[in-house]
PDB file of N, H, CA, C and O in Angstrom:
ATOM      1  N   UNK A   1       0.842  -1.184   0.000  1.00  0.00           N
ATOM      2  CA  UNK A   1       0.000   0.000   0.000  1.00  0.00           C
ATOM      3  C   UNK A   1       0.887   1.248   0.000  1.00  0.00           C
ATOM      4  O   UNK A   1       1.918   1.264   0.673  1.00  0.00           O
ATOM      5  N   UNK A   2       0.447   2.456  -0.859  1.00  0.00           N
ATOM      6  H   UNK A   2      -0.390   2.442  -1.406  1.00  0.00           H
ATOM      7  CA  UNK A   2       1.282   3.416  -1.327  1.00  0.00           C
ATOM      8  C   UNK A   2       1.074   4.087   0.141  1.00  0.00           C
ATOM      9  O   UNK A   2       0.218   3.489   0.793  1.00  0.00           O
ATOM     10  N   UNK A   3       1.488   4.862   0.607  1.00  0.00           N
ATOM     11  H   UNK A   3       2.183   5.348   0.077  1.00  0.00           H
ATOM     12  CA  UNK A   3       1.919   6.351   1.907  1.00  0.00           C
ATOM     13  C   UNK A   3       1.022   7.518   1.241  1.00  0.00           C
ATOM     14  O   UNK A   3       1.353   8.236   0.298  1.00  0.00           O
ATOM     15  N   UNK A   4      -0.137   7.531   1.926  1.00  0.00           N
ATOM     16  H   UNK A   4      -0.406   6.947   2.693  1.00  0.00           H
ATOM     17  CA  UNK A   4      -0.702   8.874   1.230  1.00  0.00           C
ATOM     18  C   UNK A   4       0.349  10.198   1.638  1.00  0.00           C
ATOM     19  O   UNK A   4       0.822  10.446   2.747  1.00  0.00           O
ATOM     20  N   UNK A   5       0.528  10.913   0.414  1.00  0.00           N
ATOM     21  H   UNK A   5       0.143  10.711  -0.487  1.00  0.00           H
ATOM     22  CA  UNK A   5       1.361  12.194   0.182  1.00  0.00           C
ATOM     23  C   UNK A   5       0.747  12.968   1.208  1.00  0.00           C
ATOM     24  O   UNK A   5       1.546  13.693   1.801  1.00  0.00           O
ATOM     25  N   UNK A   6      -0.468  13.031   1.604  1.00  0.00           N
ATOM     26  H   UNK A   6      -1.117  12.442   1.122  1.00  0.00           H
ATOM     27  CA  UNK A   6      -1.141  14.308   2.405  1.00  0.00           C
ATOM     28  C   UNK A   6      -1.468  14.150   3.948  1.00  0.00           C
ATOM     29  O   UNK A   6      -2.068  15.009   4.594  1.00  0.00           O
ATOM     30  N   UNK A   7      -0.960  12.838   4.513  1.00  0.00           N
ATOM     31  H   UNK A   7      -0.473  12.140   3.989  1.00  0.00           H
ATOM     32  CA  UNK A   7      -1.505  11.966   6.025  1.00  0.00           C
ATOM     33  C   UNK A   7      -0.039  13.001   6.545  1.00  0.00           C
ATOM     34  O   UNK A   7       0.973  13.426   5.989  1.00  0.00           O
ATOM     35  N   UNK A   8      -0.594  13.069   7.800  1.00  0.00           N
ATOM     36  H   UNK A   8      -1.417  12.724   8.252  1.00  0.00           H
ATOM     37  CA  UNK A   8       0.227  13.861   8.891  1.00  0.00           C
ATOM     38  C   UNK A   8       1.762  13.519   8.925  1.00  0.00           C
ATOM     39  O   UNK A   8       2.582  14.354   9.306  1.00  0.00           O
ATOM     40  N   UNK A   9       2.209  11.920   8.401  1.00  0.00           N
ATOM     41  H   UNK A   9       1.543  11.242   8.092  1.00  0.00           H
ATOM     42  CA  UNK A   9       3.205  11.184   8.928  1.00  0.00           C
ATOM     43  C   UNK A   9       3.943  11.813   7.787  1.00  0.00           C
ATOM     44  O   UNK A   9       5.161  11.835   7.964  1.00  0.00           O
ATOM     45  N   UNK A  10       3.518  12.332   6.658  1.00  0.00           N
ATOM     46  H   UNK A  10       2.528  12.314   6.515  1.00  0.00           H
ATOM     47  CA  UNK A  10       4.365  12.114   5.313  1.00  0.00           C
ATOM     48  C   UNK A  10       5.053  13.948   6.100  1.00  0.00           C
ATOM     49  O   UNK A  10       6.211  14.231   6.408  1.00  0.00           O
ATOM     50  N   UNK A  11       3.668  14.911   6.201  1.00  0.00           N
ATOM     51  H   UNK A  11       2.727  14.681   5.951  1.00  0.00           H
ATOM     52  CA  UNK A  11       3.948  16.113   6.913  1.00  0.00           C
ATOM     53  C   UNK A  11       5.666  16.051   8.078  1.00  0.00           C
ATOM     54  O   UNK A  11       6.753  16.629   8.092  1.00  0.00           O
ATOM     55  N   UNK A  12       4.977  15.012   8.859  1.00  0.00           N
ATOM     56  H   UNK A  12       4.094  14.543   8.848  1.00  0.00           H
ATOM     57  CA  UNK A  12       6.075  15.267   9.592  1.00  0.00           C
ATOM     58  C   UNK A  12       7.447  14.851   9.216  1.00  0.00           C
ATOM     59  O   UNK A  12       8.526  15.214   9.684  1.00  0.00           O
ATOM     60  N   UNK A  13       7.247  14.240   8.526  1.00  0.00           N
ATOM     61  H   UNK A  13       6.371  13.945   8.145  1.00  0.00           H
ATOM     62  CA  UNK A  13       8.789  13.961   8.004  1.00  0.00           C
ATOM     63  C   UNK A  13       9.407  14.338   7.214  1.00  0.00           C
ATOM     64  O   UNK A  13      10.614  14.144   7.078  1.00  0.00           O
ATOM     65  N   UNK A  14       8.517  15.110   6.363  1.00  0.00           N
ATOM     66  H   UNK A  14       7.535  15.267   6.474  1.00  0.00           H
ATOM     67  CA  UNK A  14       9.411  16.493   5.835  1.00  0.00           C
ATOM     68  C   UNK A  14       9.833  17.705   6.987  1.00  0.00           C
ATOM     69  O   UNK A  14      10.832  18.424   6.962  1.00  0.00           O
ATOM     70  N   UNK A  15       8.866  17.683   7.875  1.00  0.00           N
ATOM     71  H   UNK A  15       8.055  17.099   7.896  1.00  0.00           H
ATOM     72  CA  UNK A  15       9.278  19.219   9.039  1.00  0.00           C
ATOM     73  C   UNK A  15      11.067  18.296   9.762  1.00  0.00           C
ATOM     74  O   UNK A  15      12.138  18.858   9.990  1.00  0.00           O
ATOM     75  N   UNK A  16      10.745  16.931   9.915  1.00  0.00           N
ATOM     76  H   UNK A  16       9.874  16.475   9.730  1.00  0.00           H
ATOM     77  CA  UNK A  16      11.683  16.744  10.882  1.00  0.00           C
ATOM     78  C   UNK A  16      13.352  16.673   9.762  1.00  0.00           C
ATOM     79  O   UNK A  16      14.473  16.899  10.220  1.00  0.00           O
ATOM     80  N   UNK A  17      13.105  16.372   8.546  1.00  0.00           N
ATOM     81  H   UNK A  17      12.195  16.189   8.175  1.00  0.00           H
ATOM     82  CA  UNK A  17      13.626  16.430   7.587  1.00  0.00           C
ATOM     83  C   UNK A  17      14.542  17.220   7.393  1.00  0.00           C
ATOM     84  O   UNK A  17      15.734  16.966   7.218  1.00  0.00           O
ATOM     85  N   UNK A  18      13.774  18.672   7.426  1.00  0.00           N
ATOM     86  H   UNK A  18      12.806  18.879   7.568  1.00  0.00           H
ATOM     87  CA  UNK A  18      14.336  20.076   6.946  1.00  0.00           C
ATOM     88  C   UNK A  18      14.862  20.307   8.673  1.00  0.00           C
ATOM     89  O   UNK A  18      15.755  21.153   8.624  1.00  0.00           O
ATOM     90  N   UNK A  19      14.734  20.058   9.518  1.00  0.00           N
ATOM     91  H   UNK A  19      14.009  19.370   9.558  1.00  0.00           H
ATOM     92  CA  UNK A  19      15.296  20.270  10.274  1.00  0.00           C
ATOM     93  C   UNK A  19      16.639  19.941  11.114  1.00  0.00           C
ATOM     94  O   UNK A  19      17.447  20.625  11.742  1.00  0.00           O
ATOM     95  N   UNK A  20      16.510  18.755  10.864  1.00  0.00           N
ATOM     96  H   UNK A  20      15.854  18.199  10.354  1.00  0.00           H
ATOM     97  CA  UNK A  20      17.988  17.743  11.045  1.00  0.00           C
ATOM     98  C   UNK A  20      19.022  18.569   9.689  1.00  0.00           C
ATOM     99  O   UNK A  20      20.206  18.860   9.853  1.00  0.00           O
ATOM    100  N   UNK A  21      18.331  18.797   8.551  1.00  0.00           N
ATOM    101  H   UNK A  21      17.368  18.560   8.417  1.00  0.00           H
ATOM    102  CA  UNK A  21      19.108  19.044   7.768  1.00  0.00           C
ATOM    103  C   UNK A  21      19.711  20.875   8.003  1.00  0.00           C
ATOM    104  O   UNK A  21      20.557  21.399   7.277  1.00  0.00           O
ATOM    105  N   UNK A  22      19.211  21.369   8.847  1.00  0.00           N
ATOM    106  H   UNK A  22      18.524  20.944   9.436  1.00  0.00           H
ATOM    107  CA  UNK A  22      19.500  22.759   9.099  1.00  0.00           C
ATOM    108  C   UNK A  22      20.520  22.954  10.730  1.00  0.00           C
ATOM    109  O   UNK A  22      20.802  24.059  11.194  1.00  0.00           O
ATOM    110  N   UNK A  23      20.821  21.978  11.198  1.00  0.00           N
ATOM    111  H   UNK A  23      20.592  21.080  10.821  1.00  0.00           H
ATOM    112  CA  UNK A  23      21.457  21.975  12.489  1.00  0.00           C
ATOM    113  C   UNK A  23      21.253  21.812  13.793  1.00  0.00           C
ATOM    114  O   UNK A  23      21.798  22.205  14.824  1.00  0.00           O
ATOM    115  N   UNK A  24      19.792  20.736  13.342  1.00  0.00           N
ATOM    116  H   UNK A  24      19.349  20.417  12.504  1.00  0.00           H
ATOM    117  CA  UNK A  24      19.008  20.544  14.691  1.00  0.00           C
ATOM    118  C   UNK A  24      19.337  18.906  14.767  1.00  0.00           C
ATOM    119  O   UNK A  24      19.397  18.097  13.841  1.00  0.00           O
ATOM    120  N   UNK A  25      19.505  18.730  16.031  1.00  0.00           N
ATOM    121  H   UNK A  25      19.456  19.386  16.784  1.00  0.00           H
ATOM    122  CA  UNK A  25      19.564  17.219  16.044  1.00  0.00           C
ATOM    123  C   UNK A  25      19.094  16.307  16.698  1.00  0.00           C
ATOM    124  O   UNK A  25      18.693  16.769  17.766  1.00  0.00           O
ATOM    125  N   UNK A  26      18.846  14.741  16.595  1.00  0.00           N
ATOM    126  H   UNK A  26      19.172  14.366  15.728  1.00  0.00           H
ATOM    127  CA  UNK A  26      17.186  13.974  16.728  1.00  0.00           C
ATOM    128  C   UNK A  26      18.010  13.600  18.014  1.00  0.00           C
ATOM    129  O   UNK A  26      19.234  13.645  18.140  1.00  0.00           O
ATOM    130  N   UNK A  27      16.950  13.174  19.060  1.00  0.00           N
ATOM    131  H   UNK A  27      15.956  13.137  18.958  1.00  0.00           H
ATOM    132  CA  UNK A  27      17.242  12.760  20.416  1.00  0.00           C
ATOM    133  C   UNK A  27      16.475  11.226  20.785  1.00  0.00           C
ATOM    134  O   UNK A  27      15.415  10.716  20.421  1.00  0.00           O
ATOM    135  N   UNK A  28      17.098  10.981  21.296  1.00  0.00           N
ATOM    136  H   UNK A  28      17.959  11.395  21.592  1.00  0.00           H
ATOM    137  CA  UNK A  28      16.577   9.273  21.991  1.00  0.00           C
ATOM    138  C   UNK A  28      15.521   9.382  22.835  1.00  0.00           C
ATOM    139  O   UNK A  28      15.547   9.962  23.921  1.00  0.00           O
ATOM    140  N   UNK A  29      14.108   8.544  22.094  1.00  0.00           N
ATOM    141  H   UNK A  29      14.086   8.074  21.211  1.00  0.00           H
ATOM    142  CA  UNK A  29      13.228   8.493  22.470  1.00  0.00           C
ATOM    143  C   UNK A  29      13.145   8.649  24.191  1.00  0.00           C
ATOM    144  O   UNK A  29      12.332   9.227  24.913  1.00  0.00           O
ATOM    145  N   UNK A  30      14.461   7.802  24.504  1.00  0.00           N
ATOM    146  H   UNK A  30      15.121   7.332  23.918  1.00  0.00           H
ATOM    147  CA  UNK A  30      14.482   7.260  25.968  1.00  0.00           C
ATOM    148  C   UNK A  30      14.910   8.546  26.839  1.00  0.00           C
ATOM    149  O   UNK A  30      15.244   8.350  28.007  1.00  0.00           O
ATOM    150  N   UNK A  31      14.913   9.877  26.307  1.00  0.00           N
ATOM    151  H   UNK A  31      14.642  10.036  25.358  1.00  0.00           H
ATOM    152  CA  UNK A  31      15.303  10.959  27.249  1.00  0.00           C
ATOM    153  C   UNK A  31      14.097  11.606  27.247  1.00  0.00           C
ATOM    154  O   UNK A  31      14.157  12.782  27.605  1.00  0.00           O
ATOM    155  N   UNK A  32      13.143  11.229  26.983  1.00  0.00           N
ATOM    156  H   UNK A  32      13.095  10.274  26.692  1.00  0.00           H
ATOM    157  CA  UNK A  32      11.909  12.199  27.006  1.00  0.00           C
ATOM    158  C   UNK A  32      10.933  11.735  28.465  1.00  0.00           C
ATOM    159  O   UNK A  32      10.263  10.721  28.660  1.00  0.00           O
ATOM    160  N   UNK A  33      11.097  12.515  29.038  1.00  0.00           N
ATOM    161  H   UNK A  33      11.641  13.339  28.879  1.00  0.00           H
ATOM    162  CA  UNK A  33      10.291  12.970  30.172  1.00  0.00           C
ATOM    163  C   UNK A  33       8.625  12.950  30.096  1.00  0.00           C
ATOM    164  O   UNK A  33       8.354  14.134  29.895  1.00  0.00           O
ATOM    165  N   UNK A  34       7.403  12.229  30.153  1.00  0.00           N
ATOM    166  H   UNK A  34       7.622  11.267  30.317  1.00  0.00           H
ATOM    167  CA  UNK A  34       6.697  12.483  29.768  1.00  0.00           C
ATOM    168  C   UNK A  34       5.508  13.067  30.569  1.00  0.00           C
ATOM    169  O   UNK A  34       4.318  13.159  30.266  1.00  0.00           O
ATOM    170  N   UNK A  35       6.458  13.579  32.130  1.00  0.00           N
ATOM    171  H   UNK A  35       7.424  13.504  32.375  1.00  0.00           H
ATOM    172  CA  UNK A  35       5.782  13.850  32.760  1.00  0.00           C
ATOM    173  C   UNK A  35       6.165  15.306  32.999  1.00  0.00           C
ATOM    174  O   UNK A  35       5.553  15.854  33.916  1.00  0.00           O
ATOM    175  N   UNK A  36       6.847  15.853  32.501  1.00  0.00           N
ATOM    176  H   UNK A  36       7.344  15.408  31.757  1.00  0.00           H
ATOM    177  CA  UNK A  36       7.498  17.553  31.967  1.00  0.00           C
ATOM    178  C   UNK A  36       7.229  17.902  30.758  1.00  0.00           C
ATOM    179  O   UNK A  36       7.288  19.042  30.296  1.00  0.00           O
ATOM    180  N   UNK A  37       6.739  16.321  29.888  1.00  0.00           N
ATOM    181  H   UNK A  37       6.691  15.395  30.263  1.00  0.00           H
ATOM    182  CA  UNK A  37       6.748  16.473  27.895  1.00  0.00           C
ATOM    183  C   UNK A  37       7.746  17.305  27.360  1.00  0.00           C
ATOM    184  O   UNK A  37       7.562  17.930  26.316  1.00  0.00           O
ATOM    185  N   UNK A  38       9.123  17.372  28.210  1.00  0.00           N
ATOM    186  H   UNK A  38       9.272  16.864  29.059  1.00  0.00           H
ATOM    187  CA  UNK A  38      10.214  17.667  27.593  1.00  0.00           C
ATOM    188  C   UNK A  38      11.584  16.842  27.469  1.00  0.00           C
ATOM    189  O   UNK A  38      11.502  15.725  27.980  1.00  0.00           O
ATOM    190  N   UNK A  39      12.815  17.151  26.905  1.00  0.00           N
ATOM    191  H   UNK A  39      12.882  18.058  26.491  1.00  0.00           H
ATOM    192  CA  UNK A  39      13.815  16.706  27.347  1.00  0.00           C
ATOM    193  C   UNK A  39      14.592  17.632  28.609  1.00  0.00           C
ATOM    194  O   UNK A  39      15.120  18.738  28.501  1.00  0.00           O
ATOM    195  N   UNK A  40      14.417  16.505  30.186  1.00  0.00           N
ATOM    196  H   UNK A  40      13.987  15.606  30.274  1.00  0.00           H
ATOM    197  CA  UNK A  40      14.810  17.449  31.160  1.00  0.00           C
ATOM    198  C   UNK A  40      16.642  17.447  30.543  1.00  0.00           C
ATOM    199  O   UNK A  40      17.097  18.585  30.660  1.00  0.00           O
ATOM    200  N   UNK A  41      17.277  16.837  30.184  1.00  0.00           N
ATOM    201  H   UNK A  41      16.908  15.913  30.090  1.00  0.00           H
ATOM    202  CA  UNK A  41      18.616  17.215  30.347  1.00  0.00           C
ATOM    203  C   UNK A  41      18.984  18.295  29.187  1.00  0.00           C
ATOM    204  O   UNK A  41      19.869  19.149  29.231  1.00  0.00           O
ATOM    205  N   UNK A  42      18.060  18.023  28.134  1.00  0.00           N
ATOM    206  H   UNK A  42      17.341  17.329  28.099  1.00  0.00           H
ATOM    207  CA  UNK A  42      18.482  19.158  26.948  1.00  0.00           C
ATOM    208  C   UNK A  42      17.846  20.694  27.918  1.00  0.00           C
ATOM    209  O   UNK A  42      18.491  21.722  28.123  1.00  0.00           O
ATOM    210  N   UNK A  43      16.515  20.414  28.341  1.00  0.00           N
ATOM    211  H   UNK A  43      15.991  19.578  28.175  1.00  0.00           H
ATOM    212  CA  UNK A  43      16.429  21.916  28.600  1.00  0.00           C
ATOM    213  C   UNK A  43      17.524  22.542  29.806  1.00  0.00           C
ATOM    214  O   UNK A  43      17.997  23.673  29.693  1.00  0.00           O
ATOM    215  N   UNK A  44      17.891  21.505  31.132  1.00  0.00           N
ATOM    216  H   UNK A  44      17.507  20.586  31.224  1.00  0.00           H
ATOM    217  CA  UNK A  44      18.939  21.734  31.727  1.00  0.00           C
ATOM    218  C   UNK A  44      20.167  22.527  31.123  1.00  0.00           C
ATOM    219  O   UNK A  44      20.666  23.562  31.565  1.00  0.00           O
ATOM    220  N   UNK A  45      20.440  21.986  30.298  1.00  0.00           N
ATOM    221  H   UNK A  45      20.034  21.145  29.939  1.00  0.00           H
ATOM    222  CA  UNK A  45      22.085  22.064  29.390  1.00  0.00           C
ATOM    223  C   UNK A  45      21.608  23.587  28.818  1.00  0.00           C
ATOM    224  O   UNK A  45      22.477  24.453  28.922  1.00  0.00           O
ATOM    225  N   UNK A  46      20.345  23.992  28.239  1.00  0.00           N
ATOM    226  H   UNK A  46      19.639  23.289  28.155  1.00  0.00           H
ATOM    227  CA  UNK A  46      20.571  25.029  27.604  1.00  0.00           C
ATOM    228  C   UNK A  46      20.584  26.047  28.584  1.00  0.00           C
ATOM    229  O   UNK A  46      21.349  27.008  28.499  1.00  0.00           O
ATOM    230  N   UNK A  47      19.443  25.827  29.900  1.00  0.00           N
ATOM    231  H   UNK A  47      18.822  25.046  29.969  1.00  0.00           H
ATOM    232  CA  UNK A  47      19.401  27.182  30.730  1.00  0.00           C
ATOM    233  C   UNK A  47      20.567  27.369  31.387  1.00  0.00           C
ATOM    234  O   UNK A  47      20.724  28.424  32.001  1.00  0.00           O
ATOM    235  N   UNK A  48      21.701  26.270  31.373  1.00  0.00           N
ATOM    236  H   UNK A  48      21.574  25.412  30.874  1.00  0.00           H
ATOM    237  CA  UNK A  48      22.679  26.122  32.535  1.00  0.00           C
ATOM    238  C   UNK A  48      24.004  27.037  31.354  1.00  0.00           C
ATOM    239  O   UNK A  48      25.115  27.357  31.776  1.00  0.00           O
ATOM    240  N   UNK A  49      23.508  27.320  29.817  1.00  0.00           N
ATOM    241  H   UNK A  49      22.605  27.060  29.474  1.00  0.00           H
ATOM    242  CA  UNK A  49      24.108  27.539  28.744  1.00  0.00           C
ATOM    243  C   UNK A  49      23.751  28.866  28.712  1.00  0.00           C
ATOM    244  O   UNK A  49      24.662  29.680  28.560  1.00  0.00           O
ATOM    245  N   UNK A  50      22.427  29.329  28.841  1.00  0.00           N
ATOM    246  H   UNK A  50      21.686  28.669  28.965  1.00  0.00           H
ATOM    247  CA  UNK A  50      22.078  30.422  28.067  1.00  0.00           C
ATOM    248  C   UNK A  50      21.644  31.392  29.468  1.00  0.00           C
ATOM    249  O   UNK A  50      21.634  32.621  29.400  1.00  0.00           O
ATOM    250  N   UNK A  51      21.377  30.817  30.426  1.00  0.00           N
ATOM    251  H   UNK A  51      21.384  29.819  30.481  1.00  0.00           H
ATOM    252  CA  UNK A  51      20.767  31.597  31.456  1.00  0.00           C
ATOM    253  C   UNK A  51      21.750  32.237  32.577  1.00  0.00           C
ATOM    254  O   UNK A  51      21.108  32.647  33.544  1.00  0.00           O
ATOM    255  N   UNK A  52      22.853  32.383  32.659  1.00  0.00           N
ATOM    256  H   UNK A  52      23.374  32.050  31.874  1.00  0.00           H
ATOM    257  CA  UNK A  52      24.145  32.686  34.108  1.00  0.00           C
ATOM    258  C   UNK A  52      23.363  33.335  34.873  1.00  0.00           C
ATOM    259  O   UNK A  52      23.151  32.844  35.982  1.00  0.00           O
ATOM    260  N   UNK A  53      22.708  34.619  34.513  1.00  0.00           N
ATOM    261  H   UNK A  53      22.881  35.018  33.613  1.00  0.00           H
ATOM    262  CA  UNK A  53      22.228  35.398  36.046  1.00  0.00           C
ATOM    263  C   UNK A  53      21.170  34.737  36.667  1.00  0.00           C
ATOM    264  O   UNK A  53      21.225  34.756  37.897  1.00  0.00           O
ATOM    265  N   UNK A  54      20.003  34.024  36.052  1.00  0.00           N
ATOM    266  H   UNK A  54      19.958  34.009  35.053  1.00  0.00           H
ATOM    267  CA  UNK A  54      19.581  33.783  36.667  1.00  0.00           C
ATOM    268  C   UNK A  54      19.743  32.856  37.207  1.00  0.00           C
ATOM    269  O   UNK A  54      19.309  32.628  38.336  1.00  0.00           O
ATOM    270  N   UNK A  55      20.811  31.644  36.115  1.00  0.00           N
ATOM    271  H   UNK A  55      21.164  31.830  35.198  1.00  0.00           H
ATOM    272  CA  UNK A  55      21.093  30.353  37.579  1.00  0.00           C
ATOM    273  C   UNK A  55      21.503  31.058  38.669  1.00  0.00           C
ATOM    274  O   UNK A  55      20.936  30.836  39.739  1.00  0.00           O
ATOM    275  N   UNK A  56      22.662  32.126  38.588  1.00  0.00           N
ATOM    276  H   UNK A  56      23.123  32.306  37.719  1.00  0.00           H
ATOM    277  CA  UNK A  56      23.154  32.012  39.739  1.00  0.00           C
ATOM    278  C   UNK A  56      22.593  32.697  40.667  1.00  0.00           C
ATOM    279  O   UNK A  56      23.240  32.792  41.710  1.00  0.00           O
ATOM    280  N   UNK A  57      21.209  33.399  40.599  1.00  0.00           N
ATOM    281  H   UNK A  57      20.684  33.322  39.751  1.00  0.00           H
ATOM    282  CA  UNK A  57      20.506  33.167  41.574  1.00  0.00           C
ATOM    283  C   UNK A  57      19.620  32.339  42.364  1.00  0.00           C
ATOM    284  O   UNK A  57      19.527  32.478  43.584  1.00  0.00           O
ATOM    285  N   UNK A  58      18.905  31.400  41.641  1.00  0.00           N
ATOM    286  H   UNK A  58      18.981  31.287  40.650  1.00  0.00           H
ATOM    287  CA  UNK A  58      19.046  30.244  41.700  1.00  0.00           C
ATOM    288  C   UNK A  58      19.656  29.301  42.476  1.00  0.00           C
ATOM    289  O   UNK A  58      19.214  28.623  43.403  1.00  0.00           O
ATOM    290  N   UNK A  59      21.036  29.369  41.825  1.00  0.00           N
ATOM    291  H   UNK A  59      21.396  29.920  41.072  1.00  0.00           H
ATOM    292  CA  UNK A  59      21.531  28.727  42.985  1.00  0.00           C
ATOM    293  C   UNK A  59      22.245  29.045  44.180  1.00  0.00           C
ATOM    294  O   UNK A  59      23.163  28.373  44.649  1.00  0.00           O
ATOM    295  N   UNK A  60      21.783  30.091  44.643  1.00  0.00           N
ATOM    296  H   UNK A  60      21.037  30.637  44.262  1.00  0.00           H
ATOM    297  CA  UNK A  60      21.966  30.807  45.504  1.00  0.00           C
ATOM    298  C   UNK A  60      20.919  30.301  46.479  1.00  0.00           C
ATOM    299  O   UNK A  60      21.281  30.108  47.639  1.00  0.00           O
ATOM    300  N   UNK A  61      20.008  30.131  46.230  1.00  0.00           N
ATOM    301  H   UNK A  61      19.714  30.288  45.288  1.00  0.00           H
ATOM    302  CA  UNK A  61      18.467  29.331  47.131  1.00  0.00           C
ATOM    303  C   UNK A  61      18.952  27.794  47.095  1.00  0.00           C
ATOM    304  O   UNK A  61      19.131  27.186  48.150  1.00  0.00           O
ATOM    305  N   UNK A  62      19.110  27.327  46.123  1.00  0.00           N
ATOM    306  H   UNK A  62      18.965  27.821  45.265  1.00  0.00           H
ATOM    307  CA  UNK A  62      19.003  26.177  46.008  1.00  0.00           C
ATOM    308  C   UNK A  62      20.803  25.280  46.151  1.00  0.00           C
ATOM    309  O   UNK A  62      20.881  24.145  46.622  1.00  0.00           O
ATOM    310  N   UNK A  63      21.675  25.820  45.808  1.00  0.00           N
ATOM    311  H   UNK A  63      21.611  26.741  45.426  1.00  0.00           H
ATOM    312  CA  UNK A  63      23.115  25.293  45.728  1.00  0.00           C
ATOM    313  C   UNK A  63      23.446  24.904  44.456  1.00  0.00           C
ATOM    314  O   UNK A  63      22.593  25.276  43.650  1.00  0.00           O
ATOM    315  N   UNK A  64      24.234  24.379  44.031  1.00  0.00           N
ATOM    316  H   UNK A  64      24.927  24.077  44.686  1.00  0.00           H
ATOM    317  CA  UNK A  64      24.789  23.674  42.715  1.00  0.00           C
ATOM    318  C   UNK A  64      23.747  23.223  41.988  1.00  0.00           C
ATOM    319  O   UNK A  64      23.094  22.326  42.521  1.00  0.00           O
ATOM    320  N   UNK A  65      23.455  23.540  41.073  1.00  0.00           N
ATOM    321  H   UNK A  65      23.986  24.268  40.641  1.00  0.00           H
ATOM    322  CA  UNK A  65      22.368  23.010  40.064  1.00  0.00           C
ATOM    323  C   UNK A  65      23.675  22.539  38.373  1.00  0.00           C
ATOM    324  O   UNK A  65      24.283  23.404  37.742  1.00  0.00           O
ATOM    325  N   UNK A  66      23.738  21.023  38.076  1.00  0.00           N
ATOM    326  H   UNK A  66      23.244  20.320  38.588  1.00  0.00           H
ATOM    327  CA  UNK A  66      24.304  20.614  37.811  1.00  0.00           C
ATOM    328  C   UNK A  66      23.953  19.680  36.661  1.00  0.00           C
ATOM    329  O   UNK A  66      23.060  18.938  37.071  1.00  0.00           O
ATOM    330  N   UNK A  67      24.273  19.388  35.377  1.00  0.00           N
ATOM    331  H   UNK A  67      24.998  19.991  35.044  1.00  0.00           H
ATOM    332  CA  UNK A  67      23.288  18.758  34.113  1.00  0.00           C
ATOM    333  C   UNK A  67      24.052  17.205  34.423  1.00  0.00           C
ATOM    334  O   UNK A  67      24.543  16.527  33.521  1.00  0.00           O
ATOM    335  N   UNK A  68      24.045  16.939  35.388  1.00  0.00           N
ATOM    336  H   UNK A  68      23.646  17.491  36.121  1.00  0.00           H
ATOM    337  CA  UNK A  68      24.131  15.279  35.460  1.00  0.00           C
ATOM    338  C   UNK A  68      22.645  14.293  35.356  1.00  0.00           C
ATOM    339  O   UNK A  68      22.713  13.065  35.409  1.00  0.00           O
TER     340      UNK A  68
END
């Protein structure tokens, strides 16, 4: 049986497609959190990346906040 061109699956695999192909990259099913519906260590890594002032207030309440 042919893959209809227009079903959601064909959709998504062109979005995930163009995206891997632009500098985004696919993650293991097995890190997904499905009780946050995120990846906790990717979003860790970026705020611990992109955020300094406010971790380090942060961890100023809390102590070492750490992407292990």
């Amino acid at each position: 049986m042919k893959p209809n061109p227009t079903a959601e699956a064909a959709f998504e695999t062109v979005v995930e497609t163009h995206l891997l192909c632009h500098g985004y990259k696919a993650l293991s099913r097995n890190g997904f959190d499905r009780a946050l519906a995120l990846f906790s260590q990717e979003a860790l890594a970026f705020i611990l990346g992109t955020q300094a002032k406010a971790l380090a207030k942060l961890e100023q309440l809390l102590g070492k906040i750490t992407c292990e």
